[in-house]
C-alpha positions as CSV (number, residue, x, y, z in Angstrom):
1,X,0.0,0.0,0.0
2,X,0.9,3.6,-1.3
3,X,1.8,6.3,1.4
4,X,-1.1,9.0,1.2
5,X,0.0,12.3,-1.0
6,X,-0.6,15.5,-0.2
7,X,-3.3,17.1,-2.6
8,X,-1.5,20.0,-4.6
9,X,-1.9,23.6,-2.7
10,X,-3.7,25.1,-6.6
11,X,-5.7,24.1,-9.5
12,X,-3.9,23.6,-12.5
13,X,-4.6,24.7,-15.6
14,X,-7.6,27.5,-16.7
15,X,-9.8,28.5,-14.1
16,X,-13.3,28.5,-15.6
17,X,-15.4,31.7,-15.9
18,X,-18.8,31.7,-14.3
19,X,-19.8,35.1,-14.7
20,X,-20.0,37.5,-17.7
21,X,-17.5,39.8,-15.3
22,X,-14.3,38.2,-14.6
23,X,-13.3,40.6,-12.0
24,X,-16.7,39.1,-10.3
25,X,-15.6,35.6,-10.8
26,X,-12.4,36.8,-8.9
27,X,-14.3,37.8,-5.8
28,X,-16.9,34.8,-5.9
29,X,-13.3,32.9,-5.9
30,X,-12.0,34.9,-3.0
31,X,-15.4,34.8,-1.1
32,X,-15.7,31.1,-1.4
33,X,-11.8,30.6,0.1
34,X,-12.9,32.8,2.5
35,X,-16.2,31.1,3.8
36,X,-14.7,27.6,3.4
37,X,-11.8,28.8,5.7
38,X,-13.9,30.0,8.3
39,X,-16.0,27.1,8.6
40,X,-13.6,24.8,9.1
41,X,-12.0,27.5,12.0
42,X,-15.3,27.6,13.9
43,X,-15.5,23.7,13.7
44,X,-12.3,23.5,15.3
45,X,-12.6,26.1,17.5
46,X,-15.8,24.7,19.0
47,X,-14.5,21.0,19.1
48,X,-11.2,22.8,21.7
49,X,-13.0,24.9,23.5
50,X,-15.4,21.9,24.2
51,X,-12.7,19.4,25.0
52,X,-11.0,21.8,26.9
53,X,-14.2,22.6,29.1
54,X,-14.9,18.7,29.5
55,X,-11.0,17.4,29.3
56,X,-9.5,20.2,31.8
57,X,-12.3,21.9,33.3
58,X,-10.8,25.3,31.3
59,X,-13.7,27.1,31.2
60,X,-14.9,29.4,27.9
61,X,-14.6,32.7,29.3
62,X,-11.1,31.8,30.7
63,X,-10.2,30.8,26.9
64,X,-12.2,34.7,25.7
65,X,-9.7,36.4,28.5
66,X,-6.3,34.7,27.2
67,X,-4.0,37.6,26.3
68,X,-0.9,36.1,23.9
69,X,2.8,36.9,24.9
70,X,4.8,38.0,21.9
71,X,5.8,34.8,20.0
72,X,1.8,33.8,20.0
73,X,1.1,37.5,18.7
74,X,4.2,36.9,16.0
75,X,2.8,33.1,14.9
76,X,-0.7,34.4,14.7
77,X,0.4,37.4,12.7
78,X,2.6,34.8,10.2
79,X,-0.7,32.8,9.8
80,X,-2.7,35.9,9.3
81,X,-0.3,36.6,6.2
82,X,-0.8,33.1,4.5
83,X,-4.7,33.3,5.2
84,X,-4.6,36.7,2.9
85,X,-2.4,34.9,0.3
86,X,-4.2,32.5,-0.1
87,X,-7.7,34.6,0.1
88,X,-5.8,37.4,-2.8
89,X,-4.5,34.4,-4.8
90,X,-7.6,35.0,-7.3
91,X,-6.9,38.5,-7.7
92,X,-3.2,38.4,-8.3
93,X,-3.5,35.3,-10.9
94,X,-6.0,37.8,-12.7
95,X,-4.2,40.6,-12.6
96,X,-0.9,38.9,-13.8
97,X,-2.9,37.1,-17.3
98,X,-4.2,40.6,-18.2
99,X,-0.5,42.1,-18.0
100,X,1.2,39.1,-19.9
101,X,-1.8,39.5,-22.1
102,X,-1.3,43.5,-22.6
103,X,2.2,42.9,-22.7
104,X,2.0,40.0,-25.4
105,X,0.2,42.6,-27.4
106,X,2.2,45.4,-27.0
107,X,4.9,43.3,-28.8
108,X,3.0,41.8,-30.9
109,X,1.7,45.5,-32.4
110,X,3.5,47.0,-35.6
111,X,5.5,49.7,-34.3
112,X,5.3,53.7,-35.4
């Protein structure tokens, strides 16, 4: 038996267009990264704070009061960075096929 693989981080290939606005396929893109990112926080979020609760007697409000020292402010800031890549990736791989597209045609036009 194979060792699982991990699933590739993008879609290859063209991304189709849904609407007749690509710029609003962009942010349907971006809002569905978004919502599927933030259901699957809550879900974990709920499943600690209930295992903590019944596990270690940790109660909720003492998890709402928690102030992070400096490295937990500095990971959560790092993590913060890759969630916006991740949500802007849409937006930047549009943005860079319409200027290797207005670049292609700038070269390909006869000159003055």
């Amino acid at each position: 038996m194979s060792a699982a693989q991990e699933p590739p981080r993008g879609a290859k290939g063209h991304r189709p267009q849904i609407f007749d606005d690509p710029a609003v396929d962009q942010l349907y893109a971006a809002y569905v990264t978004l919502a599927t990112e933030l259901s699957v926080a809550f879900e974990r979020i709920d499943t600690l704070e209930r295992l903590l609760e019944t596990e270690s007697g940790l109660s909720r409000e003492a998890i709402r009061n928690y102030q992070p020292d400096e490295s937990v402010s500095a990971e959560r800031q790092r993590q913060r960075a890759e969630l916006a890549e991740r949500l802007l990736r849409p937006f930047r791989e549009f943005r860079e096929q319409r200027i290797a597209r207005a670049n292609h045609l700038s070269d390909t036009s006869p000159s003055d």
